[in-house]
C-alpha positions as a Markdown table, in Angstrom:
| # | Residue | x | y | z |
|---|---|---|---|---|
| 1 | Unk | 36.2 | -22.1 | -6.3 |
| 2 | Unk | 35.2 | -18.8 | -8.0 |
| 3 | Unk | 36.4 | -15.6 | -6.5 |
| 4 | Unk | 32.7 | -15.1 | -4.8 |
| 5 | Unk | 33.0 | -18.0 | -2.9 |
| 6 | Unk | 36.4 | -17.6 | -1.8 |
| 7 | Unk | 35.3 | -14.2 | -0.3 |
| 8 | Unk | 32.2 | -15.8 | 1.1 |
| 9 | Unk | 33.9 | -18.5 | 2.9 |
| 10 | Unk | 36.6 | -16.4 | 4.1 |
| 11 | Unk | 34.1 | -13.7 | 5.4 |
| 12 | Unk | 31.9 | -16.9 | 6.7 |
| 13 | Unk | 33.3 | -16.2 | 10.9 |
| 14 | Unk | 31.2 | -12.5 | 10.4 |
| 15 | Unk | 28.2 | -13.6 | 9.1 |
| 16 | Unk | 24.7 | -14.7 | 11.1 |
| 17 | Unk | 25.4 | -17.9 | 12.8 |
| 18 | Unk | 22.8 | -19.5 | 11.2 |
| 19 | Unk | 25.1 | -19.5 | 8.3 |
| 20 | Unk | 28.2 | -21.0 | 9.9 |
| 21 | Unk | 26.3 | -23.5 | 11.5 |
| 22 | Unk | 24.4 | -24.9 | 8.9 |
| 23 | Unk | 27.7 | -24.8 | 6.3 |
| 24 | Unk | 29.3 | -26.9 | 9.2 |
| 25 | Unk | 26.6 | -29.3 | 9.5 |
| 26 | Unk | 25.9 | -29.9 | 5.5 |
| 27 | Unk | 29.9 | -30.7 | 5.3 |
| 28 | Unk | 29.5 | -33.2 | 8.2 |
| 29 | Unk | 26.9 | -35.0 | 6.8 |
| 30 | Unk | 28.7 | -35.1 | 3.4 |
| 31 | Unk | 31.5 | -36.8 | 4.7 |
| 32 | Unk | 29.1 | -39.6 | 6.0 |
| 33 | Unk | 27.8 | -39.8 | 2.3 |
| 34 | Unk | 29.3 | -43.0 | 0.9 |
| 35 | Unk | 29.1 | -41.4 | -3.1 |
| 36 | Unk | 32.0 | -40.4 | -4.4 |
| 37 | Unk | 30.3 | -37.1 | -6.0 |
| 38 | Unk | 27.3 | -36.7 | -4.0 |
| 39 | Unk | 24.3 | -34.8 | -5.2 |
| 40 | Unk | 22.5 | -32.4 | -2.7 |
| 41 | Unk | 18.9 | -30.4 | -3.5 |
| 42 | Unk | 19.1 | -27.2 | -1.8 |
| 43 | Unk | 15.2 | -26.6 | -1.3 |
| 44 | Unk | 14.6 | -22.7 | -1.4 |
| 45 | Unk | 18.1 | -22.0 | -1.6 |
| 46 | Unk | 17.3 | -18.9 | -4.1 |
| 47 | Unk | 21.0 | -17.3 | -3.3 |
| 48 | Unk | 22.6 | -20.8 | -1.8 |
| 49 | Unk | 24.9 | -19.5 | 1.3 |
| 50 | Unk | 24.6 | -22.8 | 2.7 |
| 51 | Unk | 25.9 | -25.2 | 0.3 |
| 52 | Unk | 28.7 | -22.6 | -1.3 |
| 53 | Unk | 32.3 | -24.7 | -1.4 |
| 54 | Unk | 30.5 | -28.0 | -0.3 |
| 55 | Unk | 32.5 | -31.0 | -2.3 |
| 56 | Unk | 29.1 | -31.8 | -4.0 |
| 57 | Unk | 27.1 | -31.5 | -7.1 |
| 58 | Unk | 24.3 | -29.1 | -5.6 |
| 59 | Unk | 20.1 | -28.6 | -7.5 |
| 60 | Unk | 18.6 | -25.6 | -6.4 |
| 61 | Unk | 15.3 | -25.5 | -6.0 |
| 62 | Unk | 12.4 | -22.3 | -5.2 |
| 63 | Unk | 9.4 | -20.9 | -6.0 |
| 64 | Unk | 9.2 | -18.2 | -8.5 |
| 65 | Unk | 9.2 | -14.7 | -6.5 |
| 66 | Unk | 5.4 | -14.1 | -7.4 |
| 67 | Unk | 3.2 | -11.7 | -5.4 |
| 68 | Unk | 3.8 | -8.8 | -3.4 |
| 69 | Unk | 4.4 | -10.7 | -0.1 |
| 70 | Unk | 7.2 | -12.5 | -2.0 |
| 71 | Unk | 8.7 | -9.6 | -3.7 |
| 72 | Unk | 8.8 | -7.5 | -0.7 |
| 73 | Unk | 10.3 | -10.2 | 1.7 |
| 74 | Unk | 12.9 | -10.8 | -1.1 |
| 75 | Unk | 11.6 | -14.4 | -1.5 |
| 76 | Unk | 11.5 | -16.8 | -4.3 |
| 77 | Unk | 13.7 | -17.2 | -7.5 |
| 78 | Unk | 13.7 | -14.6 | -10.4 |
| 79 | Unk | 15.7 | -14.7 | -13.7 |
| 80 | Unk | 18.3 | -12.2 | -12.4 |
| 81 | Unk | 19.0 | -14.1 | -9.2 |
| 82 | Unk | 19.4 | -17.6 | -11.6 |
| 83 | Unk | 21.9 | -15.5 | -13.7 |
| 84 | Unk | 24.1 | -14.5 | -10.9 |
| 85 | Unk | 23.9 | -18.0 | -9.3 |
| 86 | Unk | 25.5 | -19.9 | -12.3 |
| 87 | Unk | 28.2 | -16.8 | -12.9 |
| 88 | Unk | 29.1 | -16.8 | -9.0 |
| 89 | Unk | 28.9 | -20.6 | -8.1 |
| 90 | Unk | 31.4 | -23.8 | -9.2 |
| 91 | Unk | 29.4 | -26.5 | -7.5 |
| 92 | Unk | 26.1 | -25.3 | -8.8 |
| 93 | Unk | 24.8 | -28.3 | -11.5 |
| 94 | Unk | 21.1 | -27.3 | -11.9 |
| 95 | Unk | 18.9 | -24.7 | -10.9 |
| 96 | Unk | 14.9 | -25.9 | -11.3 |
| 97 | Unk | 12.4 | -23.3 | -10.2 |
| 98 | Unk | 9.5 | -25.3 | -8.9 |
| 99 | Unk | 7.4 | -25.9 | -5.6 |
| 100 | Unk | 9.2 | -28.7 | -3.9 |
| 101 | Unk | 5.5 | -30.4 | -2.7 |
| 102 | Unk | 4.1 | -31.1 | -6.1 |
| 103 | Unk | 8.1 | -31.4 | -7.8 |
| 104 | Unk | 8.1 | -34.0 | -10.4 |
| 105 | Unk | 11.8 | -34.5 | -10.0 |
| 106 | Unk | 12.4 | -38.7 | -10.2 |
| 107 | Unk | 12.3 | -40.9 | -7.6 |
| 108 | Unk | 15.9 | -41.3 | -5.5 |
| 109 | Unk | 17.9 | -38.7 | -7.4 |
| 110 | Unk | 20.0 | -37.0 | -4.5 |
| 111 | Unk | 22.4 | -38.2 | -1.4 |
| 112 | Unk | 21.1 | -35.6 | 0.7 |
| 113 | Unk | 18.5 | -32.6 | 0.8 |
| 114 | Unk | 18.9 | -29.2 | 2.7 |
| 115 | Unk | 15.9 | -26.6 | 3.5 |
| 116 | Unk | 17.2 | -24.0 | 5.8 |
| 117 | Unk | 14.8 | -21.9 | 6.7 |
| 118 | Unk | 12.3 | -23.3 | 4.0 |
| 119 | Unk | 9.5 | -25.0 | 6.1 |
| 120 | Unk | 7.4 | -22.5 | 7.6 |
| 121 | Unk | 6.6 | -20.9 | 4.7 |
| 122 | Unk | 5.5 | -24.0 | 3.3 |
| 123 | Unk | 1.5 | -24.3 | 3.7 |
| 124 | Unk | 1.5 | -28.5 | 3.2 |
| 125 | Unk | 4.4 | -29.4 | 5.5 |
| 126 | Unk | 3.3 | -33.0 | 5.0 |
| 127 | Unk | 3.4 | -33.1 | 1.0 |
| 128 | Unk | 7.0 | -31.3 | 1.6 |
| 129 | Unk | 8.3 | -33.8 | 4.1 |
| 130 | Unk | 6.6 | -36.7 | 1.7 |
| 131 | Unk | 8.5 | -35.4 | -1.2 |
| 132 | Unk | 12.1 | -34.9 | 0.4 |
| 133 | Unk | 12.1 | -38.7 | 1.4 |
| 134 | Unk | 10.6 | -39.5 | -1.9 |
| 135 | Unk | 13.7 | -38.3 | -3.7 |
| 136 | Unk | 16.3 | -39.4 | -2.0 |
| 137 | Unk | 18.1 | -42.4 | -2.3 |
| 138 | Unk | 18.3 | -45.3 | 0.7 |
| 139 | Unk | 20.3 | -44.0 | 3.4 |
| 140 | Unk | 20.4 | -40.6 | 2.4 |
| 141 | Unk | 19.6 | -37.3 | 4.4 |
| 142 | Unk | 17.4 | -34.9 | 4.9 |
| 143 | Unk | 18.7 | -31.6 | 6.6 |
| 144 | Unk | 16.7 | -28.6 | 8.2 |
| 145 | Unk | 16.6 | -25.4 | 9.9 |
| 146 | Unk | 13.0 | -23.8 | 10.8 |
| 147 | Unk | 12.5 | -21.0 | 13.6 |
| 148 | Unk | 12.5 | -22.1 | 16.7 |
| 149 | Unk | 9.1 | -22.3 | 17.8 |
| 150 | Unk | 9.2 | -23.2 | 21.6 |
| 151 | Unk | 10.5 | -19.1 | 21.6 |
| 152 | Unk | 10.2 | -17.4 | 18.8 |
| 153 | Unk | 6.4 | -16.9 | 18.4 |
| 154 | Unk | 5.8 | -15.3 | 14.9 |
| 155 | Unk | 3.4 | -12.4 | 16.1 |
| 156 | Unk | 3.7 | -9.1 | 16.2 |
| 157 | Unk | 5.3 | -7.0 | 16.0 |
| 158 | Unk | 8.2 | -9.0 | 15.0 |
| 159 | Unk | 5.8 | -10.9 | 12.4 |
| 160 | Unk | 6.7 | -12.4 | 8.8 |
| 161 | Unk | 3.9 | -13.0 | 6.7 |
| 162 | Unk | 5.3 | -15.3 | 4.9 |
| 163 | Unk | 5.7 | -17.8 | 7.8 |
| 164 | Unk | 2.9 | -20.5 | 8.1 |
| 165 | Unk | 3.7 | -21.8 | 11.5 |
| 166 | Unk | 6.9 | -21.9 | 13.6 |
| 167 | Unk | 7.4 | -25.1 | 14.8 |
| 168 | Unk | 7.8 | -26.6 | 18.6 |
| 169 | Unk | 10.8 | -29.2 | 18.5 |
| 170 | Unk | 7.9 | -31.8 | 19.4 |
| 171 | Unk | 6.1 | -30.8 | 16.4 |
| 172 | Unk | 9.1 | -31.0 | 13.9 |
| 173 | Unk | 9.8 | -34.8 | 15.0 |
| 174 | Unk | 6.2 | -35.4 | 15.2 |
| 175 | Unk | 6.4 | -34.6 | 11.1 |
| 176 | Unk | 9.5 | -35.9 | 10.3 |
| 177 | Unk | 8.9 | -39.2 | 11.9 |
| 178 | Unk | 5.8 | -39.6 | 9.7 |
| 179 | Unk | 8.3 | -40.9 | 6.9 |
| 180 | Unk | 11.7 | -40.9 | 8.8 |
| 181 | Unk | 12.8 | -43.6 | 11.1 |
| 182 | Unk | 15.4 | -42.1 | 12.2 |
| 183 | Unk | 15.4 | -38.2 | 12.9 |
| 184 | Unk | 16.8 | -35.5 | 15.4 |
| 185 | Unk | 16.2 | -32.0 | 16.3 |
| 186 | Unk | 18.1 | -29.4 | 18.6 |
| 187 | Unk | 17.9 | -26.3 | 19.2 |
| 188 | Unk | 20.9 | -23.7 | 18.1 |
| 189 | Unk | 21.6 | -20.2 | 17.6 |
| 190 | Unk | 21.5 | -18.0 | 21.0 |
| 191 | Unk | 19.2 | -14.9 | 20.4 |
| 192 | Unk | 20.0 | -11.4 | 22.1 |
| 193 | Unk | 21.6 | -8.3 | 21.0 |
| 194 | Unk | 24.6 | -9.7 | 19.4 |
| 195 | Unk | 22.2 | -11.7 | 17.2 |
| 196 | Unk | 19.5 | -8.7 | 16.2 |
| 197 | Unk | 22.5 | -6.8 | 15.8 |
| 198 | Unk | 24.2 | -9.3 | 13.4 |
| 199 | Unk | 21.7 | -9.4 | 11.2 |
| 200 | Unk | 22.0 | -6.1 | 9.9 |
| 201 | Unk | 23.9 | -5.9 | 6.2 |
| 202 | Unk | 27.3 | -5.6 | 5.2 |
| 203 | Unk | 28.0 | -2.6 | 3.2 |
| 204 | Unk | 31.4 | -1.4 | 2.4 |
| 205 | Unk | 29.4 | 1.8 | 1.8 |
| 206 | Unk | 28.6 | 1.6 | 5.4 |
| 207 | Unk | 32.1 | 0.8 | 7.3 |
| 208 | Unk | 31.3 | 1.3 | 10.5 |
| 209 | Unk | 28.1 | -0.6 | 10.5 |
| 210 | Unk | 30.3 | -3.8 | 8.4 |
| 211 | Unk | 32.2 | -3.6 | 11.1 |
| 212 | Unk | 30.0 | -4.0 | 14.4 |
| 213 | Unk | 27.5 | -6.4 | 12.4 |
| 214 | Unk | 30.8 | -9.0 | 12.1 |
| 215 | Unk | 31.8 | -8.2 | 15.6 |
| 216 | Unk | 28.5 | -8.7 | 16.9 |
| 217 | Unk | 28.3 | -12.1 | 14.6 |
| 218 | Unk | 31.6 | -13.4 | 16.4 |
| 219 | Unk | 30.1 | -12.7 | 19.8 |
| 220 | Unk | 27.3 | -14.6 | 19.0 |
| 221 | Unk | 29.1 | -17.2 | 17.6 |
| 222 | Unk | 30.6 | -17.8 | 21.0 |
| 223 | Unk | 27.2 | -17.0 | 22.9 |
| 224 | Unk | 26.1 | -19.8 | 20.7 |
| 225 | Unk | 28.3 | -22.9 | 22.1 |
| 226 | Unk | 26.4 | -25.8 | 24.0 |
| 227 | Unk | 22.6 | -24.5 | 23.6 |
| 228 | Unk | 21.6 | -27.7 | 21.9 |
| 229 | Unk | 19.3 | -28.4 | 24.4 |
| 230 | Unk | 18.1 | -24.8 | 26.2 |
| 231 | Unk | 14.5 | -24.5 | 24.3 |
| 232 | Unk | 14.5 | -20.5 | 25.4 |
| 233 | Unk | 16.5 | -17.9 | 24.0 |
| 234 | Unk | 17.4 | -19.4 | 21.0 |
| 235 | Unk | 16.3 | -18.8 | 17.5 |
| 236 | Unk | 16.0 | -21.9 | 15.3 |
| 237 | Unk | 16.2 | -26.0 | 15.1 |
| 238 | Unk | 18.4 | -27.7 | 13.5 |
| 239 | Unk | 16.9 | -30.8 | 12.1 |
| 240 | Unk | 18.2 | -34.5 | 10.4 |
| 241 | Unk | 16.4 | -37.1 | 9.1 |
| 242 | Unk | 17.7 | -39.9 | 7.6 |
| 243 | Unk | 16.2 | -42.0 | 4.7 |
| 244 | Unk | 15.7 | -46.2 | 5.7 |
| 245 | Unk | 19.0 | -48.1 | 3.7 |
């Protein structure tokens, strides 16, 4: 583990929830992952938070950062962000920039695939979902996070751009169960003023600030407990499909 990730993980209780959750989740699914060095594709993982320390030989794969949509929102791969991914990263094996619906990556290459917070910027959601089952092997995963959009309505003035739809958690299985035959989706991540607060950055040039923003990220952790099945007030799905044996 390099010294970023040890920081990263250690610093992991203080960050969004989003983060914690989906870490927790991707290690859980690992362990059901009968390889003995399983590969993972971490679809429009750009900086990777998600997969950092997993025991797994992790692809990342995004979009070149082109537009101004793109480079505003902070989206997308560049050079730079490639260079600090293999310095900062153990687990990292390949970094492939690409757009995951028209990938030519071969047929049954990874144990498992993870796309948080990937889908609703993609325009063909079908080709995406075609493509994840496509390239993994039998029996293997497919794991997701998407706004949540039995709440969070993406309008303004609290509108991305970059977001094609937000999806209702009858939609999301409605997709995934055009290739998957076995899939589930629940909801997570209790939305409020902790949250909104604990999105704000952590800046040792700001102490203060650092400081509230991982207070207000261990309250939500707690408001976050048990809402698996409450479709208001909370902020994203949390998806898993698995891939016929």
């Amino acid at each position: 583990m390099t010294p970023y990730e040890l920081i990263r993980r250690l610093a992991t209780p203080f960050l969004p929830v989003l983060y914690s959750q989906s870490h927790r989740d991707l290690g859980r699914l690992l362990r059901t992952t009968p390889a003995t060095s399983p590969s993972i594709l971490d679809v429009g993982g750009r900086t990777s938070p998600y997969t950092i320390g997993l025991k797994a030989r992790v692809t990342v794969l995004d979009v070149p950062r082109e537009g101004r949509v793109r480079t505003n929102l902070n989206l997308g791969m560049t050079d730079g962000i490639a260079d600090r991914l293999r310095r900062r990263r153990s687990n990292i094996e390949q970094l492939v920039i690409d757009d995951m619906t028209r990938t030519t990556i071969p047929d049954h290459s990874f144990d498992g695939i993870a796309a948080v917070e990937t889908i609703e910027h993609v325009v063909d959601d079908q080709a995406f979902v075609r493509q994840a089952e496509r390239l993994l092997k039998p029996g293997g995963w497919f794991y997701l996070t998407t706004p949540n959009g039995d709440y969070v309505l993406n309008e303004p003035p609290n509108r991305n751009p970059d977001h094609v739809r937000h999806y209702t958690r009858d939609e999301l299985i409605s997709l995934l169960k055009e290739r998957f035959p076995e899939v589930e989706v629940v909801y997570g991540v209790r939305t409020g003023r902790a949250r909104y607060r604990g999105l704000r950055s952590i800046s040792p040039r700001r102490p203060l600030q650092a400081l509230s923003t991982g207070f207000s990220n261990l309250i939500n952790r707690y408001e976050s407990r048990d809402v698996e099945t409450e479709p208001r007030r909370t902020a994203h799905l949390f998806a898993c499909a698995r891939k016929q044996s």
